[in-house]
C-alpha positions as CSV (number, residue, x, y, z in Angstrom):
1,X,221.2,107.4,-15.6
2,X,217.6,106.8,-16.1
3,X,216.6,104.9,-19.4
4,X,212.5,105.5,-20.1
5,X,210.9,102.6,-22.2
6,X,208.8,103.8,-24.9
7,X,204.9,103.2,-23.6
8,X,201.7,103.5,-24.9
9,X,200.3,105.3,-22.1
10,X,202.5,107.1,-20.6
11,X,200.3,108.7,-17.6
12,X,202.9,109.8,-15.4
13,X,204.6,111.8,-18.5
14,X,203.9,114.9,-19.9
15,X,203.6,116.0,-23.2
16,X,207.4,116.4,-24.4
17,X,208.0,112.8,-23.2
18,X,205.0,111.5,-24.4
19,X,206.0,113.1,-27.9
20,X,209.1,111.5,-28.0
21,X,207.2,107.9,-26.8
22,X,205.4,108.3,-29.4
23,X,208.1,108.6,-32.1
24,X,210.3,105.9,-30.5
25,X,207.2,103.2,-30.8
26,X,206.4,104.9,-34.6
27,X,210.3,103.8,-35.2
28,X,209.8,100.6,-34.0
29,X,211.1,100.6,-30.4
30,X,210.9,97.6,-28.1
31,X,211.7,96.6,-24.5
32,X,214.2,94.3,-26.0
33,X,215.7,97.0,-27.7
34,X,216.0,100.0,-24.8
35,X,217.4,96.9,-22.6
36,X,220.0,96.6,-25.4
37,X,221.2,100.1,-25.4
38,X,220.6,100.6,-21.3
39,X,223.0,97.3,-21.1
40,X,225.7,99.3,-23.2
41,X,225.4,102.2,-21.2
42,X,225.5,99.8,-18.1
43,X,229.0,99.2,-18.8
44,X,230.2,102.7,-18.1
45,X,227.8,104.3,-15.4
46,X,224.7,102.2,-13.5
47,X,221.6,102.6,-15.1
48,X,218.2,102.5,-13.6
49,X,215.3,101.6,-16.1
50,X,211.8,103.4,-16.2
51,X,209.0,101.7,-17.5
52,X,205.4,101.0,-16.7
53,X,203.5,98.0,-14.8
54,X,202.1,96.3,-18.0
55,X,205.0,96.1,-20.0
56,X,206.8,94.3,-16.5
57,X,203.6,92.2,-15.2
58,X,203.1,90.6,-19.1
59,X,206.5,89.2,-18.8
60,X,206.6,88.4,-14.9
61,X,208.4,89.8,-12.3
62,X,211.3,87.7,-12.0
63,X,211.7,87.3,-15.5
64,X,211.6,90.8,-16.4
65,X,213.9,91.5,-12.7
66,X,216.3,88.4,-14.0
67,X,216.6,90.3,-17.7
68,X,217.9,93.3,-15.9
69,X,219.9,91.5,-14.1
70,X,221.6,89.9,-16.8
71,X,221.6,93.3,-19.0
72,X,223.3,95.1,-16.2
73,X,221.2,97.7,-14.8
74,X,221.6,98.5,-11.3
75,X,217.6,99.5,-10.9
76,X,214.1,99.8,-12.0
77,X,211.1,102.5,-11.9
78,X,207.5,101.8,-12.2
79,X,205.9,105.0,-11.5
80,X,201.7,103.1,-11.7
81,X,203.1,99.9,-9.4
82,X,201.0,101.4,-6.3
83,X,202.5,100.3,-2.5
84,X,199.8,97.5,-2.5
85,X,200.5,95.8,-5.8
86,X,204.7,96.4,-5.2
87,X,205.7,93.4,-3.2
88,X,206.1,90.8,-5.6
89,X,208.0,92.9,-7.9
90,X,210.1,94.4,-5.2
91,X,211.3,90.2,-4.0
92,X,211.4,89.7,-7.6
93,X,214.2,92.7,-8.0
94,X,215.7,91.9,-4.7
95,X,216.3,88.4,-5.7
96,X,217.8,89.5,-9.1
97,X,219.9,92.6,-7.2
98,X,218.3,95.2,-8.8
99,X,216.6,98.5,-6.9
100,X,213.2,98.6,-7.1
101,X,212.7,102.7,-7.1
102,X,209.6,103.7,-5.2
103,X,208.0,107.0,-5.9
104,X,206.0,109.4,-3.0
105,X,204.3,112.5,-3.7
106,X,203.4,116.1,-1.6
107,X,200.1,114.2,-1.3
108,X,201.5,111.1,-0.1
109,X,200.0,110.5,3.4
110,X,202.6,110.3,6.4
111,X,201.7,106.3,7.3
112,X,201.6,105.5,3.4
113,X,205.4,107.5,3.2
114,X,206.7,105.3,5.9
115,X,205.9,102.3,3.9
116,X,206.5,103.1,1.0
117,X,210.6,104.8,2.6
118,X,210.8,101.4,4.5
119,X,210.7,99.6,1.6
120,X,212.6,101.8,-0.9
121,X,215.8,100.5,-2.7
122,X,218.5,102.6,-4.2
123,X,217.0,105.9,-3.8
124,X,213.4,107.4,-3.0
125,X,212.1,109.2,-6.0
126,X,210.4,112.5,-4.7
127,X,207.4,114.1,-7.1
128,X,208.0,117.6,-6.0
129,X,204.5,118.8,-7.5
130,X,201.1,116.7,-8.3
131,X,200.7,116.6,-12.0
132,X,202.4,115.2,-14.4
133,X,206.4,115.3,-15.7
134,X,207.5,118.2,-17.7
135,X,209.2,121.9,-17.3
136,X,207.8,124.4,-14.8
137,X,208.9,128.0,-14.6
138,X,208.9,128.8,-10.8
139,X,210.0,127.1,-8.1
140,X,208.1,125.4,-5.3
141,X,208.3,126.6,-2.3
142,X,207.1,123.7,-0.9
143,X,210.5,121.9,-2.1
144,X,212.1,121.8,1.6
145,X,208.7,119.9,3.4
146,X,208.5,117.8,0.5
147,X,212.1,116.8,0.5
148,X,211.8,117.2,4.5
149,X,209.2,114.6,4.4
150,X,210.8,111.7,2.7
151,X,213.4,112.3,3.9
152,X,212.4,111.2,7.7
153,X,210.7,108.2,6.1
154,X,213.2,106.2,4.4
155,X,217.4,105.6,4.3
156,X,217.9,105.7,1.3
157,X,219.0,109.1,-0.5
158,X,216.0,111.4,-1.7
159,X,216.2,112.5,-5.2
160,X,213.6,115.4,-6.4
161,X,212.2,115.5,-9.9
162,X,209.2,116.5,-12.1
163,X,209.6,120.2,-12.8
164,X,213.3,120.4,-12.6
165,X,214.3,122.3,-15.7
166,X,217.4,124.7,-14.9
167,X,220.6,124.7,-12.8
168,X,218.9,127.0,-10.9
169,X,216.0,124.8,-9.7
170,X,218.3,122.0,-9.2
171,X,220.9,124.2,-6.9
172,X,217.2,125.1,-4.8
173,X,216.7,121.5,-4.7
174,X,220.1,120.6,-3.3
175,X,219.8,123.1,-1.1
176,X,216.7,122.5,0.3
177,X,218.2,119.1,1.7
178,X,218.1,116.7,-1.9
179,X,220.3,114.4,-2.6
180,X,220.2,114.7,-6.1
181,X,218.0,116.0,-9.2
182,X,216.1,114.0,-11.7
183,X,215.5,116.2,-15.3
184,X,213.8,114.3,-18.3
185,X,211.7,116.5,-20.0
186,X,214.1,119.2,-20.3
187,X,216.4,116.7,-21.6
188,X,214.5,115.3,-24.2
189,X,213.3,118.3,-25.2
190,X,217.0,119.9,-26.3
191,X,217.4,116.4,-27.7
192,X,215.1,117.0,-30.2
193,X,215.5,120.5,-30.7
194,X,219.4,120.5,-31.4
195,X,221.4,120.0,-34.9
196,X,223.5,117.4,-32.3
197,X,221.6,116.2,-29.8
198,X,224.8,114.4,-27.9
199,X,225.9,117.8,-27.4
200,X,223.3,119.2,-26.4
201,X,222.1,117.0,-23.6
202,X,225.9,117.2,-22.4
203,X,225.8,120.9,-21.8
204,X,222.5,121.0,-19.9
205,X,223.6,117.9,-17.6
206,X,226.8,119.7,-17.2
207,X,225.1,123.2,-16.3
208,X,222.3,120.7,-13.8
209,X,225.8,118.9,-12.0
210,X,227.2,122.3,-11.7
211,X,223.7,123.7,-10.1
212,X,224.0,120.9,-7.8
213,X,227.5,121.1,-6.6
């Protein structure tokens, strides 16, 4: 499971996660607190925390790695860390045994992929469109290269997300070759939509595991 942490600038989000950013910091939400939930949630399924560079660089890298650690998550996504700027992070959350999640892109160039796959712990995350997160209506048919691509460049599995908003787009992702889905948008957005949110987000993971299988 993938925990965001609230940011003020959320540039890799779109607008239905930025919306609810926005509320969670309006409500008073800190990286001490997602850590708090993330490490109860830790205790029943791994967790893999999301957050940006600043909020990880103005703590340091093995301090914020070590808190992890010690929270039990089993991972961590910085979606601005670029490939250049990565390595002391990544020995930071090797040292602390937690993945450091890399992310490539359709515009990814082939010798940037293969450093960026080398070095990928956990699982590659896979942008299957440029932009930003959030809900698309079609389908890319570009999925299979994309998932092709990363594929040949790292071990690790290859997980597809940004645009993945139904069962159906998540069973065309499986079965162009992913190993798995990753839906926020659509997830946040029945969140805040439903009279019981819990219930909600259960039914739509259900329908996206189903898609998969």
């Amino acid at each position: 499971m993938e925990v965001g942490v609230p940011f003020s600038d959320p540039l890799a989000d779109g607008p239905v996660i930025q919306a609810a950013g926005t509320r969670a910091l309006a409500a008073g939400a800190t990286v001490a607190g997602v850590l708090e939930v993330a490490g109860a949630i830790a205790a029943r399924l791994p967790v893999v925390l999301m957050c940006y560079a600043n909020l990880v660089l103005t703590r340091g890298a093995e301090a914020f790695a070590a808190r992890l650690a010690g929270a039990g998550l089993s991972g961590l996504i910085v979606p601005d860390l670029p490939l250049e700027e990565a390595p002391g992070v990544l020995e930071a959350c090797d040292a602390a045994g937690v993945a450091l999640v890399p992310l490539v892109a359709p515009t990814t160039p082939d010798e940037r992929l293969a450093r960026i796959g080398a070095r990928a712990r956990g699982f590659l995350y896979t942008v299957s469109v440029t932009g930003t997160t959030g809900e698309r209506t079609a389908l890319s048919e570009a999925y299979a290269g994309v998932i092709a691509r990363a594929r040949a460049a790292t071990d690790v599995p290859v997980a597809l997300g940004f645009g993945i908003a139904t069962p159906e787009h998540a069973a065309a992702a499986a079965d162009a070759g992913a190993d798995g889905v990753i839906v926020g948008s659509r997830l946040v957005r029945a969140a805040s939509e439903a009279d019981d949110p819990a219930a909600a987000v259960r039914e739509l993971v259900a329908g996206f595991a189903q898609g998969l299988r």
